[in-house]
Structures are given as structure tokens and as C-alpha cells.
N, C-alpha and C positions, 0 to 999 in steps of 0.2 A: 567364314560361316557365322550365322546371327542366329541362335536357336531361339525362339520364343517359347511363352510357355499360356495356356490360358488363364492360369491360378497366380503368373508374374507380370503379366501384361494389363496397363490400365487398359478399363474399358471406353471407348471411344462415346462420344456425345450420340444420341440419336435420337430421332421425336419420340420415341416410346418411352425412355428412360429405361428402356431394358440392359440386361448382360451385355454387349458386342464388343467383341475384342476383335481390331483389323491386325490381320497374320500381315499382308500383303496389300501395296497402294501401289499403282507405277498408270502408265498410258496403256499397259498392256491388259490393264486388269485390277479385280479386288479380290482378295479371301479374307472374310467373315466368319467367323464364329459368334454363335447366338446362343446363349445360354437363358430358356424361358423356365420358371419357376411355376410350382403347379397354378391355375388359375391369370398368369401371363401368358399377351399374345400383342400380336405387334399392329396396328395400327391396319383397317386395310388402304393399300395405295396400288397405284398403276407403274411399275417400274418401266426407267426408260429403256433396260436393255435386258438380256435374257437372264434370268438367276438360275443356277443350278443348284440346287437343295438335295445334298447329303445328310440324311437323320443317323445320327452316332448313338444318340441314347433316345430310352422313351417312346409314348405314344402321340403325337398331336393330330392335327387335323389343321387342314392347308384348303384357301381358298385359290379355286382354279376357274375365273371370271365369276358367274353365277353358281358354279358347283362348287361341293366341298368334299372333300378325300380325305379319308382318316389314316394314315401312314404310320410305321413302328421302325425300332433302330435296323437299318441296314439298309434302307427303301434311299431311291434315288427319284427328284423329280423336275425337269425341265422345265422352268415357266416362262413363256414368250414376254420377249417384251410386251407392253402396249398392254395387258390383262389384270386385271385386279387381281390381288395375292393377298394373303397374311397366316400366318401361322401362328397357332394358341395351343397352351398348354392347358386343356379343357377335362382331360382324360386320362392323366394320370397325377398319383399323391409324388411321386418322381421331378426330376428335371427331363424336360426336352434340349437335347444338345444337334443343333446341324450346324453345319460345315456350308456356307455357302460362298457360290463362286460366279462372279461378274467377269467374262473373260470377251475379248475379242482372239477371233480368228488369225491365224501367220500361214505364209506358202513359205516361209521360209523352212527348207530342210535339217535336220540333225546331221553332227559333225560325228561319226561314229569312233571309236579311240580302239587303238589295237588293243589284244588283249595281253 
């Protein structure tokens, strides 16, 4: 077991220069943690593949193609591939913290263990 930590983990390069710490890298997938500072937001761009945005802290506001949705901790939000996205910390003296998640799909089943 590799426990990571956000506050032990350098932050990984990315065109924003923002916080992001990669929890998880494989063929199966990413998990990202984004740490935006009030007044930070991330570039907007077209991602190649679906992001799933978990907001942990704070308030931001998330571009979803031409709209923009103002989202607080707890909210969950699927963004399709192929759609212009970004998320900015516009809206609070706070940090914005999400949890995001690049995954591909498995038919593969769970191996269930007695109890």
C-alpha cells in the first residue's frame, strides 16, 4: 500500500501552473487533485476524454461548452469529452479543491472474498 498525501506529493507540471497533484497514472485511468487559489482557474481547453469533477472544498464556477455553472463542495460533474471546460476560483476568498477523475470503462467483474 503507497498512501499519498496532497500536502507530500509534488505537484505535477501543467500549462496552467496551477496546484495539481497526480494521486494515480496507469492505462486505466488518472486521478487529479486540483488545488485553485482565490482568483485561479485553469486555462479553458477541449479534453480528449470524459473528466469527472468532484468539488471537496469551496465555490467555483465550471465551463460546460458555452455555459457556465456555478458549483459548491459536495457537487459532482460529468464533462463529456470533445466540450470546452475550465474551472476558476472566481467566488470565493477560499481555496477550491476537486478530485478529478479520467477513467476508462472494465466488463471485467469483482472477485468477491468471503467474509
Amino acid at each position: 500500500m503507497h498512501v499519498k498525501h496532497i500536502h507530500t506529493e509534488p505537484p505535477m507540471p501543467n500549462p496552467w501552473n496551477l496546484n495539481v497533484v497526480k494521486f494515480h497514472d496507469s492505462p486505466d485511468g488518472e486521478l487529479l487533485h486540483l488545488t485553485l487559489g482565490p482568483g485561479e482557474s485553469m486555462l479553458p481547453h477541449i479534453p480528449p476524454v470524459t473528466l469527472h469533477y468532484n468539488f471537496l472544498e469551496g465555490e467555483a464556477t465550471v465551463r460546460y461548452g458555452d455555459k457556465y455553472e456555478k458549483v459548491s463542495a459536495g457537487s459532482y460533474l460529468e464533462h463529456p469529452e470533445g466540450t470546452a471546460t475550465c474551472v476558476s476560483n472566481q467566488m470565493t476568498e477560499g481555496n477550491v479543491r476537486v478530485l478529478i477523475v479520467k477513467l476508462v470503462k472494465t466488463e471485467a467483474k469483482p472477485v468477491f472474498l468471503d467474509k
